[in-house]
C-alpha positions as a Python dict, from the first residue, in 0.01 Angstrom:
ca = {
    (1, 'X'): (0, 0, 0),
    (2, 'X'): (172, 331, 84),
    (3, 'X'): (344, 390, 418),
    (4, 'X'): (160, 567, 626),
    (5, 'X'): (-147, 243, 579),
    (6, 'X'): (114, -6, 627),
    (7, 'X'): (253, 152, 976),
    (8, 'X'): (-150, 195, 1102),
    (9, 'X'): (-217, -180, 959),
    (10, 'X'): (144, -295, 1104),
    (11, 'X'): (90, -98, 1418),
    (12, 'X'): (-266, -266, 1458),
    (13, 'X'): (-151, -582, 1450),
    (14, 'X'): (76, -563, 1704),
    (15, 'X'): (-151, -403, 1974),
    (16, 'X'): (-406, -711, 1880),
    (17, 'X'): (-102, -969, 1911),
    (18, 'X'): (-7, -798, 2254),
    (19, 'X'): (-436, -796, 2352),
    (20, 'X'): (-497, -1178, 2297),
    (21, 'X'): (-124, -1237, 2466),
    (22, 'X'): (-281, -1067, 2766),
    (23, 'X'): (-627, -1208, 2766),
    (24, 'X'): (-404, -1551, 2758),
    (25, 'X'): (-223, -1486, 3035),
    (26, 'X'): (-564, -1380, 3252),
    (27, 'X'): (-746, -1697, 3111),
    (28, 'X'): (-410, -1925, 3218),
    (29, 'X'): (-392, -1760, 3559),
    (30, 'X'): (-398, -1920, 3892),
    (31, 'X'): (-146, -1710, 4056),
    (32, 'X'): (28, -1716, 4404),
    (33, 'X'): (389, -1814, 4526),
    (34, 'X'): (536, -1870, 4860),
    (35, 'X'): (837, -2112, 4999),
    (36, 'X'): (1160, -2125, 4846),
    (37, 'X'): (1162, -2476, 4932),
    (38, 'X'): (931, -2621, 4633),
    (39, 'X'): (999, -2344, 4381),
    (40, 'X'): (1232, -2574, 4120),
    (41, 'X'): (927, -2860, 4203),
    (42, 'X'): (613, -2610, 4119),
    (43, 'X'): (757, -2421, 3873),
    (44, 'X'): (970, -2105, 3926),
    (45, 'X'): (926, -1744, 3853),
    (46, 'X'): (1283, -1623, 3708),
    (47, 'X'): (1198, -1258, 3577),
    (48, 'X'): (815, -1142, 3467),
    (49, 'X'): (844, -1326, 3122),
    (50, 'X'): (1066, -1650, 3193),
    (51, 'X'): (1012, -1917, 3411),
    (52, 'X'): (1118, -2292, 3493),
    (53, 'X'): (874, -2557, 3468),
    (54, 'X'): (727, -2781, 3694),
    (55, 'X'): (418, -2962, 3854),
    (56, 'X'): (161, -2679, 3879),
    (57, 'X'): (237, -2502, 3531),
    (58, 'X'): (375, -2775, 3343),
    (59, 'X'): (128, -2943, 3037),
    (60, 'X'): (58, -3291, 3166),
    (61, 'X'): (103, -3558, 2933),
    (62, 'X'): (-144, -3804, 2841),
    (63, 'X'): (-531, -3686, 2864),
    (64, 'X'): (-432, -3500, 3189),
    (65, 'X'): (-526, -3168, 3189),
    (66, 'X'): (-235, -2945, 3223),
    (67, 'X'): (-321, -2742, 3567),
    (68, 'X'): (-280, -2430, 3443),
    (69, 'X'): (-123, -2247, 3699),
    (70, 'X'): (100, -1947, 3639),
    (71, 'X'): (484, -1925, 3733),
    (72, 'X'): (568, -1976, 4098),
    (73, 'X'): (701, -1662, 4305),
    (74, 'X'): (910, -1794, 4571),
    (75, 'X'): (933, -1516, 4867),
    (76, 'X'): (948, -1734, 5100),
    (77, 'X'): (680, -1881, 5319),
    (78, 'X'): (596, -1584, 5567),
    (79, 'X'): (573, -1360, 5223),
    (80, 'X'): (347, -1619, 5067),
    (81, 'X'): (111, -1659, 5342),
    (82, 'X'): (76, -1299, 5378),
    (83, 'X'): (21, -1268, 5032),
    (84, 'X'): (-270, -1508, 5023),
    (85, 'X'): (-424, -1374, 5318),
    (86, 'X'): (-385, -1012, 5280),
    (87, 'X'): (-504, -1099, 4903),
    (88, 'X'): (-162, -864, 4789),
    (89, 'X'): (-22, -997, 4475),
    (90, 'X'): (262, -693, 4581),
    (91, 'X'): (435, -899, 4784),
    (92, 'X'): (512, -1193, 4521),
    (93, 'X'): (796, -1002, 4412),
    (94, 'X'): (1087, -1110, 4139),
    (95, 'X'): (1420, -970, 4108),
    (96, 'X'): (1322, -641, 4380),
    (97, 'X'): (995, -581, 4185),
    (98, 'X'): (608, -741, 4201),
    (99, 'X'): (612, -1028, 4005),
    (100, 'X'): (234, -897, 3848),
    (101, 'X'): (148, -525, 3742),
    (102, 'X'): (-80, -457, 3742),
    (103, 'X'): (-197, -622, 4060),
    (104, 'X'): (-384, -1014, 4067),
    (105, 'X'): (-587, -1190, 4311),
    (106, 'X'): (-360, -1441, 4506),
    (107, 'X'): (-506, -1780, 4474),
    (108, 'X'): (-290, -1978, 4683),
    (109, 'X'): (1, -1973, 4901),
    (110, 'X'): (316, -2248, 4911),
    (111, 'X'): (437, -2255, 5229),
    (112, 'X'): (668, -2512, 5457),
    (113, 'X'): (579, -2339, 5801),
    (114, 'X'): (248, -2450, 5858),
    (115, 'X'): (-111, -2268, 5905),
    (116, 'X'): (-80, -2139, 6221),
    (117, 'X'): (-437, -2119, 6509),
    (118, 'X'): (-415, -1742, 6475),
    (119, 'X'): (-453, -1746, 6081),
    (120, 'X'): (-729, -1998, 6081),
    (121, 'X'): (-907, -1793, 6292),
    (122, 'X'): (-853, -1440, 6142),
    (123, 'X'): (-935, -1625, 5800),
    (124, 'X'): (-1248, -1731, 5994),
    (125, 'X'): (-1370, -1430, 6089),
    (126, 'X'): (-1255, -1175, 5817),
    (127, 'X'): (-1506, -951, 5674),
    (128, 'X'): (-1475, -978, 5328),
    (129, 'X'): (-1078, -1174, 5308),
    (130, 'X'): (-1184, -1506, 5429),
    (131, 'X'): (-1438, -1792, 5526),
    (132, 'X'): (-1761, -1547, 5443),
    (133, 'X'): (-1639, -1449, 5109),
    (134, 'X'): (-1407, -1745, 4953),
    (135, 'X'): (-1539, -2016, 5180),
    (136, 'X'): (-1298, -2254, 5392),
    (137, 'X'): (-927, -2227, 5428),
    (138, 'X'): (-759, -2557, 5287),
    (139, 'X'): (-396, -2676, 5391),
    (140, 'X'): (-301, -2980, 5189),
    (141, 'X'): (64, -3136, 5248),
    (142, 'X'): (198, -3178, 4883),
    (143, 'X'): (509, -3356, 4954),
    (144, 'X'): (727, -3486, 5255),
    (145, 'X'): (1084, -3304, 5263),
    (146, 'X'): (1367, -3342, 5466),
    (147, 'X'): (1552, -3021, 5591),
    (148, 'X'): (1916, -3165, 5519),
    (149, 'X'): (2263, -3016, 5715),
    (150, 'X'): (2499, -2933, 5474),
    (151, 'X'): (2889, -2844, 5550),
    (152, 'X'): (3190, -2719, 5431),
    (153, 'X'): (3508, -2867, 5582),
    (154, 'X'): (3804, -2949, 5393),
    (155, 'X'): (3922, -3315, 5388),
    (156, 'X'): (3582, -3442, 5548),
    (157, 'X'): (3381, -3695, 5310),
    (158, 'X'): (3151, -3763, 5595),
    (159, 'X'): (3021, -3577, 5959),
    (160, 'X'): (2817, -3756, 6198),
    (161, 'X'): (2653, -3542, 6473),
    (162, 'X'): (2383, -3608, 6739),
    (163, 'X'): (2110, -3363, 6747),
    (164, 'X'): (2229, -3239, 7083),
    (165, 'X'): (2535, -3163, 6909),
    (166, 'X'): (2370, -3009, 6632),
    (167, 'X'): (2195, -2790, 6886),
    (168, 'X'): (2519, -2678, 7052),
    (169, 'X'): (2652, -2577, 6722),
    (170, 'X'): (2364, -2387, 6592),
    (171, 'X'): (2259, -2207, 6878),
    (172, 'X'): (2458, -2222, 7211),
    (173, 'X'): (2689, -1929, 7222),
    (174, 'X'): (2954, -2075, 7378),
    (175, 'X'): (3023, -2333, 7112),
    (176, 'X'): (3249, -2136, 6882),
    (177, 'X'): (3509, -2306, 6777),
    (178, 'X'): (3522, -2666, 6559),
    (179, 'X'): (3736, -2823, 6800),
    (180, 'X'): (3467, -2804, 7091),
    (181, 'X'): (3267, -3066, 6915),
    (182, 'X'): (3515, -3280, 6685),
    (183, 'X'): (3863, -3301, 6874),
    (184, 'X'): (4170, -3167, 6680),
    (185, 'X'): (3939, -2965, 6411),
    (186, 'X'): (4047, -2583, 6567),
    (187, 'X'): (3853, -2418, 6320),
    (188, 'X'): (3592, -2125, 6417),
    (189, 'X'): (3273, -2236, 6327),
    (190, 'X'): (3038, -2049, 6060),
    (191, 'X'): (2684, -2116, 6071),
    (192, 'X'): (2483, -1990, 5749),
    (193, 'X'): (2108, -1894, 5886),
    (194, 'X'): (1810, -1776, 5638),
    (195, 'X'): (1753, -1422, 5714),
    (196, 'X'): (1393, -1382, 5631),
    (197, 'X'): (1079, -1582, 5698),
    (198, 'X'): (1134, -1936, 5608),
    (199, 'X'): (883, -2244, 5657),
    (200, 'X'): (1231, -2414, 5644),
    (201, 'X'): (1373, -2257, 5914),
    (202, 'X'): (1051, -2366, 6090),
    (203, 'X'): (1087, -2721, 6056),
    (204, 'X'): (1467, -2672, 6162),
    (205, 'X'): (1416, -2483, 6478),
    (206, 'X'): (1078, -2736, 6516),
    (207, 'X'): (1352, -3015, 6564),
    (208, 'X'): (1639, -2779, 6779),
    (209, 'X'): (1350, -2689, 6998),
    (210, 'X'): (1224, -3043, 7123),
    (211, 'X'): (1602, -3113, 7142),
    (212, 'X'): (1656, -2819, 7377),
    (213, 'X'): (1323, -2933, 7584),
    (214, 'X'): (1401, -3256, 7606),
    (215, 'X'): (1770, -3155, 7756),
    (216, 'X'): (1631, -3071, 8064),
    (217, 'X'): (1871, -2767, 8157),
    (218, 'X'): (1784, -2433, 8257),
    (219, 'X'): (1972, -2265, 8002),
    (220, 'X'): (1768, -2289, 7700),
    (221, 'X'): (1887, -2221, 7333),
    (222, 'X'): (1607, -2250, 7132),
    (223, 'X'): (1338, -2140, 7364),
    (224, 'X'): (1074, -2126, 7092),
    (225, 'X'): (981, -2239, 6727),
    (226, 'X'): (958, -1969, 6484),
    (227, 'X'): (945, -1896, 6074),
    (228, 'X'): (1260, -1617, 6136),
    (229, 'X'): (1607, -1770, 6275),
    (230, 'X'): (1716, -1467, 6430),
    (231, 'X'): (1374, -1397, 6641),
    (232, 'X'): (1466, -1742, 6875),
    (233, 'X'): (1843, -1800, 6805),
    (234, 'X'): (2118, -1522, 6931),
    (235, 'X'): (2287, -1457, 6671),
    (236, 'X'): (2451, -1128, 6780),
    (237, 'X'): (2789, -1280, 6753),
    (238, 'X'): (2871, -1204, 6328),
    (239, 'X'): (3193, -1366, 6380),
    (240, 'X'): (2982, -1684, 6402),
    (241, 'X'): (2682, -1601, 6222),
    (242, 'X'): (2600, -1527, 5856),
    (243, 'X'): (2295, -1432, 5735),
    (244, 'X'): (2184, -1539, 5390),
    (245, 'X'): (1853, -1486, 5209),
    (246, 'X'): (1653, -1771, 5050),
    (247, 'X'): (1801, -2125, 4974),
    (248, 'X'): (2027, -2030, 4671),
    (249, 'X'): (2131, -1775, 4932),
    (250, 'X'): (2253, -2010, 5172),
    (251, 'X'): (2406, -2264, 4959),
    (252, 'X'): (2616, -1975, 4806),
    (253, 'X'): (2737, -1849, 5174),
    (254, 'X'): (2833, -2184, 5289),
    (255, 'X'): (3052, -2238, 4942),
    (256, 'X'): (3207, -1910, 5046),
    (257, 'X'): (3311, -1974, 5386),
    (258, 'X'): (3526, -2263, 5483),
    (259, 'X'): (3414, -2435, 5773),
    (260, 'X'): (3046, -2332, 5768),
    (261, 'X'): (2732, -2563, 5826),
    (262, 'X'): (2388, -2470, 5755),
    (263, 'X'): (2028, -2618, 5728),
    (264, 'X'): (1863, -2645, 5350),
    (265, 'X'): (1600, -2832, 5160),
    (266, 'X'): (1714, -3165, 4961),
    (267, 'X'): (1666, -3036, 4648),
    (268, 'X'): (1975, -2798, 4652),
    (269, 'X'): (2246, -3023, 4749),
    (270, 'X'): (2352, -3023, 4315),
    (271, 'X'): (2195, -3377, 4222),
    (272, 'X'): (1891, -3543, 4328),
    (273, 'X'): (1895, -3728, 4648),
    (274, 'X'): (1777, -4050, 4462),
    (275, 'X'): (2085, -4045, 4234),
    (276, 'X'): (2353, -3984, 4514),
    (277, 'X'): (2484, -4294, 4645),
    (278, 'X'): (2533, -4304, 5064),
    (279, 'X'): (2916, -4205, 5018),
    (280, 'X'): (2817, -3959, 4784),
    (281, 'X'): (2589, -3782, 5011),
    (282, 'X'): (2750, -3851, 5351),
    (283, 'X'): (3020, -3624, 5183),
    (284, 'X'): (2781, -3326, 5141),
    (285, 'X'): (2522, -3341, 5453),
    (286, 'X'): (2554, -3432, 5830),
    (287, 'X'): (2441, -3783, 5876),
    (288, 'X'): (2266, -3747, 6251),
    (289, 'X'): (2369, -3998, 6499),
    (290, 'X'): (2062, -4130, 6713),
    (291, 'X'): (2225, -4453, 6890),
    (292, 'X'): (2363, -4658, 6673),
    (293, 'X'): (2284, -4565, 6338),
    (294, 'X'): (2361, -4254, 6136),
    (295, 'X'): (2103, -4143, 5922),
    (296, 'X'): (2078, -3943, 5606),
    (297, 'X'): (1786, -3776, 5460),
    (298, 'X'): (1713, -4113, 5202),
    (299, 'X'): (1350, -4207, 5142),
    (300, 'X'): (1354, -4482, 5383),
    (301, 'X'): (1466, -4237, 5697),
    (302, 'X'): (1231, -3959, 5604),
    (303, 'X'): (955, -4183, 5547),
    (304, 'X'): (1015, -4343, 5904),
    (305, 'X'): (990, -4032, 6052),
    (306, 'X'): (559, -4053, 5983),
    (307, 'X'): (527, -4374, 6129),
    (308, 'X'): (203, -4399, 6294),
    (309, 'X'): (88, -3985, 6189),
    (310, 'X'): (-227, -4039, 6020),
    (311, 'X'): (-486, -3769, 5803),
    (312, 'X'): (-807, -3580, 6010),
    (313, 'X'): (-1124, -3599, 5932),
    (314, 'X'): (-1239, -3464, 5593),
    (315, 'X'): (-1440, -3156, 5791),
    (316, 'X'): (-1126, -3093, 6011),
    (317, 'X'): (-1007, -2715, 5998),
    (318, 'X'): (-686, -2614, 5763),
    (319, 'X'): (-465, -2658, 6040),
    (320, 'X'): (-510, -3010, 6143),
    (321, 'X'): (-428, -3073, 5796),
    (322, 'X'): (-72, -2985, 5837),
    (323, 'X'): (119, -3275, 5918),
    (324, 'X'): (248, -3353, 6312),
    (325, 'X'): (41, -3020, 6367),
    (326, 'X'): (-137, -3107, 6694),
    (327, 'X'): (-353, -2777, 6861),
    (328, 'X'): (-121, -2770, 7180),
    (329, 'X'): (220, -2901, 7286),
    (330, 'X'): (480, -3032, 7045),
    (331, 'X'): (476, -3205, 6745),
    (332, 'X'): (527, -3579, 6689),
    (333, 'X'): (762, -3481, 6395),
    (334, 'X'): (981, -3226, 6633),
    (335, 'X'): (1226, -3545, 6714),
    (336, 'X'): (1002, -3859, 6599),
    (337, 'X'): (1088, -4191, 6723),
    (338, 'X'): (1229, -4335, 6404),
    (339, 'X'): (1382, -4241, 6095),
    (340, 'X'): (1566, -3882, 6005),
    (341, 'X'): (1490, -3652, 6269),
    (342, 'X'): (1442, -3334, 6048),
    (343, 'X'): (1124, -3374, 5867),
    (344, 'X'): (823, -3161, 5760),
    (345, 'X'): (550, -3109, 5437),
    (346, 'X'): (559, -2837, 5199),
    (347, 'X'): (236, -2741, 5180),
    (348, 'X'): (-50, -2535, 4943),
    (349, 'X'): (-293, -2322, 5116),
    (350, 'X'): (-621, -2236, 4898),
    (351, 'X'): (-973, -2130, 4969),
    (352, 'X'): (-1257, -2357, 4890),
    (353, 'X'): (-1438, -2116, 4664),
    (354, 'X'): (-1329, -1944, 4335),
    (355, 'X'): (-1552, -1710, 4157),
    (356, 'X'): (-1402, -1798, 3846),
    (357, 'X'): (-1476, -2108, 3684),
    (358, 'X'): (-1146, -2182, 3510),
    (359, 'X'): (-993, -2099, 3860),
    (360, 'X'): (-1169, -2355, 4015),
    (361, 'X'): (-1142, -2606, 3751),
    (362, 'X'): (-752, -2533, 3738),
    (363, 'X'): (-724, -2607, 4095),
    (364, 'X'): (-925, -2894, 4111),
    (365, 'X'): (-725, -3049, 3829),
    (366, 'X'): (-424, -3031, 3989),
    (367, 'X'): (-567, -3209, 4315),
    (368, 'X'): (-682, -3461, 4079),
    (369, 'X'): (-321, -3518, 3879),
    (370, 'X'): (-159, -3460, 4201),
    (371, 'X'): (-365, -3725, 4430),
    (372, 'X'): (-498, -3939, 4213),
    (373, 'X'): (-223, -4041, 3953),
    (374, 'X'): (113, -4114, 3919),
    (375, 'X'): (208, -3809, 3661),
    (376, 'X'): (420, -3585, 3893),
    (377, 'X'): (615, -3886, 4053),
    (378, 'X'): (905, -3816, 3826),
    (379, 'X'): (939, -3457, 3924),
    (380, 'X'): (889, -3499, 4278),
    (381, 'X'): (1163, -3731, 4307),
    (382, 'X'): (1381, -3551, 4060),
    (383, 'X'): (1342, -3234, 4292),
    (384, 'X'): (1443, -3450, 4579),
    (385, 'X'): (1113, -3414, 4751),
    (386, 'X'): (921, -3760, 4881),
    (387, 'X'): (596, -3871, 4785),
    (388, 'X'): (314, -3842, 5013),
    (389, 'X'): (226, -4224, 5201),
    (390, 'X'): (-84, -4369, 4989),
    (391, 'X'): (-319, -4258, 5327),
    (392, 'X'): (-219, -3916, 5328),
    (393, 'X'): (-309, -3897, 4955),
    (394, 'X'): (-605, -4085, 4953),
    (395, 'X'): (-758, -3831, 5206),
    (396, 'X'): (-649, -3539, 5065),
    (397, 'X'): (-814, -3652, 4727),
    (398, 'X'): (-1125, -3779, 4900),
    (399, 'X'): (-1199, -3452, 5107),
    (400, 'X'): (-1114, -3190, 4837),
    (401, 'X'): (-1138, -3323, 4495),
    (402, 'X'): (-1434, -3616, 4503),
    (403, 'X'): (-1776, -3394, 4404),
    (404, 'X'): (-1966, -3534, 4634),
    (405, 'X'): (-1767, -3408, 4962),
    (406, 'X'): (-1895, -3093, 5141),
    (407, 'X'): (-1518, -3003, 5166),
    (408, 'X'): (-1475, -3012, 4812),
    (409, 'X'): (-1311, -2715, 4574),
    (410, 'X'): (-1604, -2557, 4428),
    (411, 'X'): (-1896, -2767, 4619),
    (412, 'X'): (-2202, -2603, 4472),
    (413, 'X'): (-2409, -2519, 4742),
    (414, 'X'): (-2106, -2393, 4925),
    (415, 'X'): (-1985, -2229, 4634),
    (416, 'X'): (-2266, -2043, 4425),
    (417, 'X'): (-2232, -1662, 4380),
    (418, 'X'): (-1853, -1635, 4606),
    (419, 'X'): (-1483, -1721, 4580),
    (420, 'X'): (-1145, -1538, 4526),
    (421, 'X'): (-1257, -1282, 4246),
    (422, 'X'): (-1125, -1276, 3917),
}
């Protein structure tokens, strides 16, 4: 064969290897991304071509179907819902760049901050971006989480704080210095805050806010509950606050600044929660005094927290599905009557309706495997997350996996001729 055949032949080759490597990736793709919280649990994005694996693009073992999802972007969980709204795959962005180019649809969202009244309705009522075109929103709570307080003071192996106190040191201005909430510690305090949109956040201010309420005073510190820290806390004094972006963000800031606290999911403290033993993890996170006990973020505290906070009704809108969401007035898990205090749901936000049938066969395998068996219970608990209570589950699976269920992925007469595109 002379040269010039064996380049074109060679040459050939490689532009069909690099064609059916494409048409793989569009036949594997359920894309979308979101909190920071669940990335390491879904399976992270860590440039365009490499990735971690986890729940929602792992293969499943067994006759399980492996979900096929791609990667997970984490942005965070303002980024992620906008993405899945605004249908921009632009904003799923990886190391300063989008994650896809050429541009995707966004299938879903992951978010900790949950769908909020105004996004159910402009979902509702969007021309061609919502209800009309891709049929109902759907919020499902994947797992329970904790939001956990870790600190950084030398020679402490353990810090119990009441969340009064916790308020104070997060967000009352005048509390500056150590020694103004643990006698003889005269040390200025350095609290680590995300900087951008964060469902986490949310849950943390969620709990700071009833706190505040329930106080009484006129001064009020946390006057609100928001995704952004800055937007409700004053944090215009630097020498006390540090901005960080995303979780690895924050861990890194509080391991560079000695006597800092800060607010993160379980799943970055270095070792699962289920392998730490109490010492071991009363040494890394505030244990938070309410009367007589002092509880860490275990199983047994964060399940507590749900006592008595049951599922809707199968035909309920997205938002009711978010856990302790209630349509006005504060949440039952703000500052619940039992068990850890700080508590929330990462959660997946989809439409009912994909026009693609892999899409929707993708996504209802995963609610399937997800609901209905025991193959991610492994993961979840190696990611320190905690599995949904059997009730929560049993809805979730009933309403938008069984066939039969109007609210079903992909019900047919629902369904037929609409969904996210392609």
């Amino acid at each position: 064969m002379n040269s010039v055949k064996f380049k074109r032949n060679a040459l050939s080759a490689l532009i069909a290897a690099g064609m059916m490597t494409l048409a793989t990736v569009a036949a594997a793709q359920v894309a979308g991304g979101g909190a920071t919280l669940p990335e390491g649990l879904y399976g992270k994005a860590l440039t365009a071509t490499t990735s971690t694996t986890g729940i929602l693009n792992k293969t499943a073992p067994g006759t399980v179907a492996s979900p096929g999802f791609n990667a997970y972007v984490g942005v965070g969980s303002g980024a992620g819902k906008n993405s899945f709204f605004q249908n921009n795959s632009g904003l799923l962005v990886v190391g300063g760049a989008p994650y896809y180019t050429p541009a995707v649809t966004v299938d879903y969202a992951g978010s900790d901050s949950l769908v909020t009244a105004a996004e159910q309705t402009g979902y509702d009522t969007h021309a061609t971006l919502g209800k009309t075109s891709f049929g109902r929103l759907i919020q499902v709570p994947v797992v329970l989480t904790s939001v956990t307080v870790p600190y950084n003071i030398a020679g402490r192996t353990s810090l119990n704080l009441t969340s009064a106190q916790l308020l104070d040191i997060f967000a009352n201005p005048a509390i500056t210095n150590w020694n103004q909430v643990i006698p003889g510690l005269n040390q200025p305090i350095k609290v680590i805050y995300r900087a951008e949109s964060s469902g986490t956040t949310e849950i943390f201010l969620r709990h700071l806010n009833k706190v505040d309420i329930d106080n009484g005073t006129a001064t009020t510190f946390v006057p609100s509950v928001g995704t952004t820290y800055a937007s409700v806390v004053d944090v215009t004094n630097t020498s006390k606050y540090i901005p960080a972006t995303g979780s690895d963000g924050v861990v890194a800031a509080l391991a560079a600044n000695p006597y800092s606290i800060t607010y993160v999911s379980p799943d970055k403290l270095g070792a699962p929660l289920n392998t730490l033993t109490p010492a071991q993890l009363a040494a890394k996170v505030v244990a938070i005094t309410r009367g007589t006990q002092n509880l860490l973020p275990t199983e047994v505290n964060v399940t507590a927290a749900l006592s008595g906070i049951n599922p809707p009704a199968a035909s309920a809108l997205a938002t009711n599905w978010g856990i302790g969401y209630v349509a006005s007035g504060v949440s039952p898990l703000a500052n619940p009557s039992a068990g850890y205090p700080i508590v929330g749901a990462t959660n997946l936000i989809l439409s009912q309706c994909y026009l693609s049938s892999g899409d929707n066969t993708k996504v209802r395998n995963f609610l399937r495997q997800h609901y209905n068996t025991t193959d991610n219970d492994a993961a979840i608990a190696a990611g320190s997350f905690i599995k949904l209570p059997a009730n929560w589950r049993t809805a979730v699976y009933n309403a938008f996996y069984v066939a039969t269920s109007a609210e079903s992925v992909g019900y047919p007469s629902i369904c037929t001729g609409k969904g996210r595109p392609v």
